[in-house]
C-alpha angles and dihedrals in degrees: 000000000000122000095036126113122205109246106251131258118271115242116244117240118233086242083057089048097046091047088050097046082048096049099051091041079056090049105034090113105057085038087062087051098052098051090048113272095113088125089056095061102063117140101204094196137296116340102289101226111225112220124346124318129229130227130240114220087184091063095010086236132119124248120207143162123251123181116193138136133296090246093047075053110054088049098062095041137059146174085228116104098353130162097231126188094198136020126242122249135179100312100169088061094042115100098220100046096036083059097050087051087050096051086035088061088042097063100260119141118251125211129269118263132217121237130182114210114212144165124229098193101056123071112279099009096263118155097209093181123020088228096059103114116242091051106157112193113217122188120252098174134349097062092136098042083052087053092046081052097064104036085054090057093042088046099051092036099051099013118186090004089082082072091053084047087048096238095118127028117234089255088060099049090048080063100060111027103092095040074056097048095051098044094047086045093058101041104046102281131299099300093054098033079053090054092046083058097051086063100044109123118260124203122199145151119245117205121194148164079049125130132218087271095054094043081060091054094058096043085058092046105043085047103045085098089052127031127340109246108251116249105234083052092057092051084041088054091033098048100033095130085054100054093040087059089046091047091046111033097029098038088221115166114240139197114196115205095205086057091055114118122197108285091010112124126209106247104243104215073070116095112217110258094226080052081057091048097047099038088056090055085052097048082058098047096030084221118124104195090081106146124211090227090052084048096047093048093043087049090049095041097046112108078219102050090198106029118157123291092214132267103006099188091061088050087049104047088043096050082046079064116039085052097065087040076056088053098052098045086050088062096036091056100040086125089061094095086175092058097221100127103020094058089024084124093048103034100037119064090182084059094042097048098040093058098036086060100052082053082055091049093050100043093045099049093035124024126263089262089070081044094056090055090039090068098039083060079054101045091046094049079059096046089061129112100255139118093225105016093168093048096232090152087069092037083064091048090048094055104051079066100071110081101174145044078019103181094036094049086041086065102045099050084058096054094045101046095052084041099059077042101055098044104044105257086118131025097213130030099283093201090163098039088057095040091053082049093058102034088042 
């Protein structure tokens, strides 16, 4: 029909660029299958060492060299469940990293990674011989440069189609399509040149015998002369059983810090995984000034880097319920658009802490039945009718009126205040009576 113009073509989003590229790094492999280099992705076997290894005091692992090709690679290893130092971000726009997949495709050779073999299904996760079934690989450094890998095989085999699938942006393409051109050109075309990189060879360290503890050691160390790792990543790494009870017996939602992408928010129904880890220190020590820096250092300096936190099953059974108390004041205070109130458990630490340690009191000087009741008093104070059945309103207002020691006094007005509540000294949550207490 004359007269008409097609609509055009909604940008993609940096956060839809980021999932896409993502998803095909994930499914590269079966990507590769399905176009025919099947033969290119045998794994012949465990990692063959080359040499002797040499063995690590500091882990009590052993650390070797192993050479095989890219395809052998991309099998062991994976962008799922890693435990990843850094996120990725939009390689093929970054100068630096646009630049290594373009020497990559050009024949140079890349540097050696750093992987840390584990497995999941022994205690403590430690890999005592590279040919036990059940190894997972996990990345210790190298996570970009994978990344740069495949986006070098899924450039030369589809070439400027990855800007119609909205995993390059034109610029980029015009970057590499002439390094592509050449290199296709003199190696039999793309299917064949991607074939010819499939079997370049790849160097890397293998580390095993280790356990998740000393696969944090390594990622600190290997990444002191880039950027520091963050340190809700390295309670994320050191307390990952926890968390995996947590996820699984207590069906609390969890946001991982080490799994964010560029543009991509935390939801915020989601607790952080390091405000888990912490919370449930506070629950133990019913103390709720724990630091992420002290954890992360108790949880370095232990001879058993993931020794128990306590009673489990407590942690387990109060985080059950905090989590449906999470629920309800998500619906109560739909109104709140800021989200201040609605995701105050999820999005304030102060708030989270503050209350998981009065659980902790409760539970330690009296016993978790009293707990248990504890939290009903809490769940019917937010079934009533009320526009504001927690008084937040007036927990705002109490807070304005701390002016030092902010963070510390923060905490402790929470726990206080949940505390006098708990155990019958108020019969409402008396957010101002405590602030002028402590105030004076």
């Amino acid at each position: 029909m004359s007269g008409l113009t097609r609509s055009p073509r909604k940008a993609i989003t940096k956060e839809e660029r980021s999932d896409r590229v993502r998803s095909r790094i994930e499914g590269l492999k079966d990507e590769l299958r399905n176009n025919g280099f099947t033969d290119c992705l045998t794994l012949n076997g465990p990692p063959i060492v080359k040499d002797e290894p040499d063995f690590d005091p500091k882990t009590q692992g052993w650390i070797g060299k192993v050479r095989e090709p890219l395809g052998a690679y991309l099998q062991r290893v994976s962008v799922l469940d890693n435990y990843a130092q850094r996120p990725p971000f939009d390689h093929a726009n970054d100068p630096i990293y646009r630049r290594l997949i373009r020497d990559f495709i050009q024949g140079a050779i890349m540097p050696e990674s750093k992987i840390a073999a584990l497995n999941p299904t022994k205690e403590g996760q430690r890999a005592n011989d590279l040919s036990e079934p059940e190894i997972k690989y996990s990345i210790v450094d190298g996570l970009q440069r994978f990344y740069c890998y495949g986006l070098a095989i899924l450039l030369v085999l589809h070439g400027n189609k990855l800007v119609d699938d909205g995993i390059i942006t034109k610029d980029a393409w015009d970057y590499f399509e002439q390094p592509i051109a050449e290199a296709s050109g003199n190696n039999g075309g793309q299917k064949e040149f991607t074939r010819l990189l499939l079997q370049r060879p790849m160097r890397y360290e293998i580390f095993w015998n280790i356990d998740l503890a000393g696969l944090l050691h390594y990622m600190v160390t290997f990444n002191t002369g880039q950027r520091k790792m963050a340190l809700r990543v390295q309670l994320e790494i050191m307390s990952r059983p926890l968390l995996e009870e947590l996820e699984k017996a207590a069906k609390v939602p969890i946001w991982y810090e080490n799994e964010k992408i560029p543009g991509k928010a935390r939801t915020k129904q989601a607790f952080p995984a390091s405000n888990l880890v912490l919370g449930t220190q506070a629950f133990i020590t019913h103390n709720a000034q724990v630091t992420g820096g002290e954890q992360a250092e108790s949880l370095l300096e232990r001879e058993a880097y993931l020794d128990s936190f306590g009673d489990i099953q407590d942690v387990v059974t109060t985080l059950e319920r905090i989590a449906r108390l999470h629920e309800g004041i998500i619906k109560v205070y739909e109104s709140d658009s800021a989200g201040s109130d609605r995701y105050i458990l999820s999005s304030s630490d102060t708030f989270f802490l503050g209350l998981m340690a009065s659980c902790g009191y409760i539970r330690a000087n009296i016993n978790m039945k009293s707990l248990e009741g504890a939290l009903d008093k809490l769940e019917n104070e937010l079934a009533r009718s009320d526009d504001d059945p927690l008084k937040l309103g007036e927990y705002r207002a109490a807070v304005k009126t701390i002016s030092t020691s902010r963070g510390k006094a923060m905490r402790r007005l929470v726990y206080d205040t949940f505390t006098r509540f708990f155990n019958g000294s108020t019969m409402r949550l008396e957010w101002q009576d405590t602030a002028r207490q402590i105030t004076g």
